[in-house]
C-alpha positions as a Markdown table, in Angstrom:
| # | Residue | x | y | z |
|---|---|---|---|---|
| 1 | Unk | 55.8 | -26.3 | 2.0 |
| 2 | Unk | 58.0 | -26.4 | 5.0 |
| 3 | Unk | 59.6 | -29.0 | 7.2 |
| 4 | Unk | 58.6 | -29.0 | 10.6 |
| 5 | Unk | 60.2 | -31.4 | 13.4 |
| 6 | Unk | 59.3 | -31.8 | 17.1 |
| 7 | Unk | 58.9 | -34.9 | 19.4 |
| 8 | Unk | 55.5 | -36.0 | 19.9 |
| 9 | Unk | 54.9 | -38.3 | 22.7 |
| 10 | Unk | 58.7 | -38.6 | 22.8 |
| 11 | Unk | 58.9 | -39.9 | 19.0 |
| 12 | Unk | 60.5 | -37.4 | 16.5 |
| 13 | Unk | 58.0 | -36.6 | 14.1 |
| 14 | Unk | 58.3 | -34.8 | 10.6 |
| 15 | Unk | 55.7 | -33.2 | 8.4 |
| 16 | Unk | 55.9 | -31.2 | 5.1 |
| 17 | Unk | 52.7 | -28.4 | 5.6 |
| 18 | Unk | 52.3 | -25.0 | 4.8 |
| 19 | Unk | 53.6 | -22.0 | 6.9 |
| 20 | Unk | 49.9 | -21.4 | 7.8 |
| 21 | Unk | 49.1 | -24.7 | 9.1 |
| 22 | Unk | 48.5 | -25.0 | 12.8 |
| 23 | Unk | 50.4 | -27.5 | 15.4 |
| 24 | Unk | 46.6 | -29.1 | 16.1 |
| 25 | Unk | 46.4 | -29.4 | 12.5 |
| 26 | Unk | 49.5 | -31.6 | 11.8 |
| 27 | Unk | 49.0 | -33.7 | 15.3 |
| 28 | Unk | 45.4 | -34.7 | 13.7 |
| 29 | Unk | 46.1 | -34.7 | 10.0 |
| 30 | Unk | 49.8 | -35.9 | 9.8 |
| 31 | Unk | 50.3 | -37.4 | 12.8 |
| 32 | Unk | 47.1 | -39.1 | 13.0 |
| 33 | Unk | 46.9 | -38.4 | 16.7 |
| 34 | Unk | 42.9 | -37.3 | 16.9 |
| 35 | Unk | 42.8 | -36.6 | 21.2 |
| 36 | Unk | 43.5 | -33.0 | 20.9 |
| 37 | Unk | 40.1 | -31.6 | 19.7 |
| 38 | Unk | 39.3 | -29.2 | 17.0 |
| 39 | Unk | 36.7 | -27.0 | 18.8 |
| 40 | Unk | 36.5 | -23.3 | 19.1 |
| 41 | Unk | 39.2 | -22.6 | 16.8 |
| 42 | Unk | 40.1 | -19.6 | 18.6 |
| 43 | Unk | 42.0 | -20.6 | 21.8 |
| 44 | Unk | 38.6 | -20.1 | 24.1 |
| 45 | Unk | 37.5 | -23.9 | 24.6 |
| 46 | Unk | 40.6 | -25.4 | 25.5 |
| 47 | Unk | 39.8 | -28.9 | 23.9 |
| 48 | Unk | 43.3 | -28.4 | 21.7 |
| 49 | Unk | 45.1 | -28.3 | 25.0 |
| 50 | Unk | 48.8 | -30.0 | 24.7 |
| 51 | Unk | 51.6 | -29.5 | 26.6 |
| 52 | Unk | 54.6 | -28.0 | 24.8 |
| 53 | Unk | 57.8 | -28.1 | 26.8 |
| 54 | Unk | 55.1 | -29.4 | 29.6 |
| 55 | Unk | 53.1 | -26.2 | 29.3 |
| 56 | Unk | 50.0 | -26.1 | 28.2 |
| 57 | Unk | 49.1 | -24.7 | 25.0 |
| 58 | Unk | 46.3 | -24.4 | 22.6 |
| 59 | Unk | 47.1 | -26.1 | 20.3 |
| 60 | Unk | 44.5 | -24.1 | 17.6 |
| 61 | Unk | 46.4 | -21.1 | 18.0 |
| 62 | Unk | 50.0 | -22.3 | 17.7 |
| 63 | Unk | 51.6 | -22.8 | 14.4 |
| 64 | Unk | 53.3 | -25.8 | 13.3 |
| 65 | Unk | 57.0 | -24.2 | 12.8 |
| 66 | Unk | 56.8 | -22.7 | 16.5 |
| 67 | Unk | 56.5 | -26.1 | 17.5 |
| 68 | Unk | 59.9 | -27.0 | 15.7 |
| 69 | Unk | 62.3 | -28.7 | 17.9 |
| 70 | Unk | 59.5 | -28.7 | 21.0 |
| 71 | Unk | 58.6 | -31.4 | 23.2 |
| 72 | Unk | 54.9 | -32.5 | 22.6 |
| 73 | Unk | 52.6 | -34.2 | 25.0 |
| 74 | Unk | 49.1 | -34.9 | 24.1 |
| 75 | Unk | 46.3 | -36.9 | 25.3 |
| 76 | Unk | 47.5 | -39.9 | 23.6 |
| 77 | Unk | 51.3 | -39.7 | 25.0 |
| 78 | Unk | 49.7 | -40.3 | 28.8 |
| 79 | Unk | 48.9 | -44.1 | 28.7 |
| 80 | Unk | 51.8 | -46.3 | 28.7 |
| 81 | Unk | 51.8 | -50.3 | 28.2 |
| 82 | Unk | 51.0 | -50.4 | 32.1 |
| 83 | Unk | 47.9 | -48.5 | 31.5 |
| 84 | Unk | 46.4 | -45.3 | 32.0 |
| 85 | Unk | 48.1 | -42.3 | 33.5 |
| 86 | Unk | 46.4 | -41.6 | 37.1 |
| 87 | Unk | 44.5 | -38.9 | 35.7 |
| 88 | Unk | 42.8 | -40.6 | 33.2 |
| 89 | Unk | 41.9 | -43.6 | 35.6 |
| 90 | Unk | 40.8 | -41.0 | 38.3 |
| 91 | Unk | 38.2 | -39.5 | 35.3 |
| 92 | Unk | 37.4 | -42.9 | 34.3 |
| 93 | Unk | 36.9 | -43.8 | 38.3 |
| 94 | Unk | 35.0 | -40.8 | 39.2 |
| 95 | Unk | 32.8 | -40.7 | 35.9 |
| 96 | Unk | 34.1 | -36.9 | 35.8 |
| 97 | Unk | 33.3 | -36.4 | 31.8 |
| 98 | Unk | 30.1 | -37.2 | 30.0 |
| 99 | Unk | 30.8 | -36.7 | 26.1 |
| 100 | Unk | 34.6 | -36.4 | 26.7 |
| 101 | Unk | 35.6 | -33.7 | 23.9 |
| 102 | Unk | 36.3 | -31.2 | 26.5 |
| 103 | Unk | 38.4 | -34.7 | 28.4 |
| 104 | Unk | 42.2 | -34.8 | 26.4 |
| 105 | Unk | 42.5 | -30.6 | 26.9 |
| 106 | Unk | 41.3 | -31.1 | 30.7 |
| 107 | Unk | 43.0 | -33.8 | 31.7 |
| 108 | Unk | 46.3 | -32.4 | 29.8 |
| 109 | Unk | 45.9 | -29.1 | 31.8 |
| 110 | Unk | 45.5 | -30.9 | 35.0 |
| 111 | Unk | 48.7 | -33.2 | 34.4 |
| 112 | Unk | 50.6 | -29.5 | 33.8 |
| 113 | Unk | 49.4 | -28.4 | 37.2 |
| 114 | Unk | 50.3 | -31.7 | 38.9 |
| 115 | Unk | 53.5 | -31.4 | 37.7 |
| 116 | Unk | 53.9 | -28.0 | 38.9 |
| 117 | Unk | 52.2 | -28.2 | 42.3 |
| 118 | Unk | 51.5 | -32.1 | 43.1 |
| 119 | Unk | 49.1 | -31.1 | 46.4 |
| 120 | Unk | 46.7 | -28.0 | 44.5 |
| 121 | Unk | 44.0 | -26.2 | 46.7 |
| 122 | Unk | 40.7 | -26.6 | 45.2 |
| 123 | Unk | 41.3 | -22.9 | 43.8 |
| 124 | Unk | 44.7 | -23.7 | 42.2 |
| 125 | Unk | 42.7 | -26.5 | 40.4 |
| 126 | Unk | 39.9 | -24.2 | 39.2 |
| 127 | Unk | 42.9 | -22.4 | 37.9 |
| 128 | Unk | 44.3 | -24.4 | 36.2 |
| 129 | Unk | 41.0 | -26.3 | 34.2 |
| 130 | Unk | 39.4 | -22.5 | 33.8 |
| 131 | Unk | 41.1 | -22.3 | 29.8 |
| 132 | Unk | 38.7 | -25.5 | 29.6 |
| 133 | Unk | 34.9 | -24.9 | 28.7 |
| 134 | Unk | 32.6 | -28.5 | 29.1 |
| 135 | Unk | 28.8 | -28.3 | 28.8 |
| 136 | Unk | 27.8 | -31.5 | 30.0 |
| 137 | Unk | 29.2 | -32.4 | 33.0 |
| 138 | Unk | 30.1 | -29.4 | 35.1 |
| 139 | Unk | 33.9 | -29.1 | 37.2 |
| 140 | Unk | 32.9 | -30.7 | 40.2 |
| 141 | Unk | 33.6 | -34.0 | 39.3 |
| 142 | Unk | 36.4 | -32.7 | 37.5 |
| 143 | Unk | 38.2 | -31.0 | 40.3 |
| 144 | Unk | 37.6 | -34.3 | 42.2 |
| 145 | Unk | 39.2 | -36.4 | 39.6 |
| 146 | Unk | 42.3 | -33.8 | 39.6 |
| 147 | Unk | 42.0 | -34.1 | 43.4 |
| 148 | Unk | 42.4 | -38.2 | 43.3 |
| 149 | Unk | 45.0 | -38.2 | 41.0 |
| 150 | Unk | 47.0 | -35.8 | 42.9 |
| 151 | Unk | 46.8 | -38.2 | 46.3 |
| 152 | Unk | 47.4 | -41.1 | 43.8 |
| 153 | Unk | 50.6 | -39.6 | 42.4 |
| 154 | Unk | 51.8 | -38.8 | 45.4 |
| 155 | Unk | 51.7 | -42.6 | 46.8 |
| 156 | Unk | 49.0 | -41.6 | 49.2 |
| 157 | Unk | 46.1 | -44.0 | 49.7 |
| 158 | Unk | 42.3 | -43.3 | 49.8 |
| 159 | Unk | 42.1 | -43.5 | 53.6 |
| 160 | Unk | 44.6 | -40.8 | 54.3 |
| 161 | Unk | 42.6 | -38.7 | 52.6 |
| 162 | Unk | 39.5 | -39.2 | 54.5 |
Protein backbone atom coordinates (compact mmCIF):
# COMPACT_ATOMS: atom_id res chain seq x y z
CA UNK A 1 0.00 0.00 0.00
CA UNK A 2 1.08 3.49 -0.50
CA UNK A 3 0.16 6.88 0.78
CA UNK A 4 -1.07 9.18 -1.68
CA UNK A 5 -1.98 13.04 -0.81
CA UNK A 6 -3.48 15.77 -3.09
CA UNK A 7 -6.20 18.47 -2.53
CA UNK A 8 -9.45 17.58 -3.78
CA UNK A 9 -11.88 20.36 -4.11
CA UNK A 10 -9.32 22.40 -2.08
CA UNK A 11 -9.47 19.86 1.01
CA UNK A 12 -6.21 17.72 1.54
CA UNK A 13 -7.18 14.27 1.18
CA UNK A 14 -5.16 10.99 2.04
CA UNK A 15 -5.65 7.39 0.92
CA UNK A 16 -3.66 4.18 1.51
CA UNK A 17 -4.16 2.12 -2.18
CA UNK A 18 -2.02 0.15 -4.14
CA UNK A 19 0.60 1.51 -6.69
CA UNK A 20 -1.80 0.28 -9.40
CA UNK A 21 -4.81 2.03 -8.39
CA UNK A 22 -6.09 4.87 -10.53
CA UNK A 23 -6.75 8.66 -9.39
CA UNK A 24 -10.68 7.99 -10.56
CA UNK A 25 -10.52 5.02 -8.46
CA UNK A 26 -9.58 6.74 -5.07
CA UNK A 27 -11.92 10.03 -5.92
CA UNK A 28 -14.93 7.33 -6.14
CA UNK A 29 -13.87 4.58 -3.76
CA UNK A 30 -11.97 6.59 -0.99
CA UNK A 31 -13.07 9.77 -1.43
CA UNK A 32 -16.59 8.99 -2.03
CA UNK A 33 -16.81 11.66 -4.65
CA UNK A 34 -18.94 9.59 -7.49
CA UNK A 35 -19.22 12.78 -10.39
CA UNK A 36 -16.33 11.70 -12.29
CA UNK A 37 -17.65 8.58 -14.19
CA UNK A 38 -16.12 5.22 -14.67
CA UNK A 39 -16.85 4.74 -18.46
CA UNK A 40 -14.55 3.61 -21.10
CA UNK A 41 -11.77 2.86 -18.94
CA UNK A 42 -9.35 3.67 -21.54
CA UNK A 43 -9.15 7.60 -21.74
CA UNK A 44 -11.65 7.66 -25.02
CA UNK A 45 -15.06 8.77 -23.30
CA UNK A 46 -13.91 11.49 -21.30
CA UNK A 47 -16.65 10.96 -18.49
CA UNK A 48 -13.48 10.72 -15.89
CA UNK A 49 -12.62 14.23 -16.89
CA UNK A 50 -11.04 16.26 -13.72
CA UNK A 51 -8.94 19.04 -13.72
CA UNK A 52 -5.50 18.48 -12.23
CA UNK A 53 -3.52 21.69 -11.79
CA UNK A 54 -6.76 23.08 -13.80
CA UNK A 55 -6.02 20.82 -16.71
CA UNK A 56 -8.00 18.49 -17.72
CA UNK A 57 -7.30 14.93 -17.28
CA UNK A 58 -8.75 11.54 -17.51
CA UNK A 59 -8.94 10.61 -14.67
CA UNK A 60 -9.06 6.59 -15.77
CA UNK A 61 -5.70 6.71 -17.09
CA UNK A 62 -3.91 8.64 -14.28
CA UNK A 63 -2.55 6.88 -11.35
CA UNK A 64 -3.18 7.86 -7.86
CA UNK A 65 0.67 8.70 -6.84
CA UNK A 66 0.99 11.07 -10.04
CA UNK A 67 -1.67 12.81 -8.46
CA UNK A 68 0.39 13.33 -5.20
CA UNK A 69 0.70 16.83 -4.05
CA UNK A 70 -1.78 18.03 -7.19
CA UNK A 71 -4.58 20.22 -7.09
CA UNK A 72 -8.00 18.33 -7.87
CA UNK A 73 -11.12 19.81 -9.27
CA UNK A 74 -13.95 17.57 -10.00
CA UNK A 75 -17.52 17.90 -10.76
CA UNK A 76 -18.40 18.08 -7.20
CA UNK A 77 -15.80 20.97 -6.26
CA UNK A 78 -17.88 23.51 -8.84
CA UNK A 79 -21.03 24.29 -6.59
CA UNK A 80 -20.40 26.40 -3.76
CA UNK A 81 -22.95 27.34 -0.83
CA UNK A 82 -24.26 30.13 -3.30
CA UNK A 83 -25.16 27.53 -5.77
CA UNK A 84 -24.15 26.13 -8.89
CA UNK A 85 -21.10 27.16 -10.91
CA UNK A 86 -22.42 29.08 -14.22
CA UNK A 87 -21.73 26.17 -16.20
CA UNK A 88 -23.75 23.86 -14.49
CA UNK A 89 -26.78 26.38 -14.25
CA UNK A 90 -26.25 27.19 -18.13
CA UNK A 91 -26.71 22.98 -18.70
CA UNK A 92 -29.35 22.96 -16.32
CA UNK A 93 -31.00 26.20 -18.14
CA UNK A 94 -30.48 25.04 -21.64
CA UNK A 95 -31.43 21.28 -20.88
CA UNK A 96 -27.96 20.59 -22.71
CA UNK A 97 -27.60 16.81 -21.24
CA UNK A 98 -30.13 14.03 -21.23
CA UNK A 99 -28.71 11.00 -19.06
CA UNK A 100 -25.89 13.20 -17.71
CA UNK A 101 -22.94 10.56 -17.38
CA UNK A 102 -21.14 12.20 -20.13
CA UNK A 103 -22.25 15.91 -17.88
CA UNK A 104 -19.27 16.11 -14.84
CA UNK A 105 -16.27 15.30 -17.75
CA UNK A 106 -18.07 17.89 -20.14
CA UNK A 107 -18.77 20.52 -18.08
CA UNK A 108 -15.19 20.06 -16.33
CA UNK A 109 -13.56 20.41 -19.75
CA UNK A 110 -15.56 23.38 -20.56
CA UNK A 111 -14.74 25.22 -17.15
CA UNK A 112 -10.70 24.39 -18.27
CA UNK A 113 -11.36 26.26 -21.52
CA UNK A 114 -13.22 29.15 -19.83
CA UNK A 115 -10.55 29.59 -17.76
CA UNK A 116 -8.10 29.69 -20.52
CA UNK A 117 -10.05 31.64 -23.16
CA UNK A 118 -13.24 33.21 -21.38
CA UNK A 119 -14.84 34.44 -25.08
CA UNK A 120 -14.19 30.77 -27.23
CA UNK A 121 -15.27 30.61 -31.04
CA UNK A 122 -17.67 28.01 -31.55
CA UNK A 123 -14.54 25.84 -32.91
CA UNK A 124 -12.43 26.48 -29.82
CA UNK A 125 -15.50 24.95 -27.89
CA UNK A 126 -15.77 21.89 -30.20
CA UNK A 127 -12.19 21.68 -29.13
CA UNK A 128 -12.24 21.67 -26.20
CA UNK A 129 -15.57 19.08 -25.45
CA UNK A 130 -14.08 16.75 -28.52
CA UNK A 131 -12.18 14.19 -25.53
CA UNK A 132 -16.05 13.99 -24.48
CA UNK A 133 -18.24 11.24 -26.25
CA UNK A 134 -22.33 11.64 -25.26
CA UNK A 135 -25.00 9.50 -27.11
CA UNK A 136 -28.06 11.06 -26.20
CA UNK A 137 -28.11 14.45 -26.53
CA UNK A 138 -25.70 15.57 -29.30
CA UNK A 139 -23.05 19.07 -28.80
CA UNK A 140 -25.36 21.50 -29.91
CA UNK A 141 -26.90 22.22 -26.85
CA UNK A 142 -23.76 21.68 -25.32
CA UNK A 143 -21.75 24.26 -27.18
CA UNK A 144 -24.71 26.57 -26.31
CA UNK A 145 -24.48 25.95 -22.65
CA UNK A 146 -20.57 26.58 -22.84
CA UNK A 147 -21.53 29.62 -24.89
CA UNK A 148 -23.98 31.07 -22.02
CA UNK A 149 -21.75 30.45 -19.34
CA UNK A 150 -18.98 32.15 -21.04
CA UNK A 151 -21.23 35.62 -21.41
CA UNK A 152 -22.35 34.87 -17.88
CA UNK A 153 -18.85 34.79 -16.43
CA UNK A 154 -17.90 37.49 -18.16
CA UNK A 155 -20.75 39.82 -16.44
CA UNK A 156 -22.42 40.19 -19.76
CA UNK A 157 -26.15 39.97 -19.88
CA UNK A 158 -28.43 38.04 -22.34
CA UNK A 159 -29.36 41.05 -24.42
CA UNK A 160 -25.79 41.94 -25.35
CA UNK A 161 -25.56 38.94 -26.76
CA UNK A 162 -28.48 39.15 -29.02
Amino acid sequence: MTDVSMTVNGEERTASVPPETTLLTVLRENFFLTGSKLGCDVGDCGACTVLVDGIPVNACLMLAGQAEGRDIVTIEGLANQDGMHPLQQAFENLASLQCGFCGPGVIISAKALLEENPDPSVDDIRDALSGNLCRCTGYTKMIEAVQDAARIMRGESADEAA
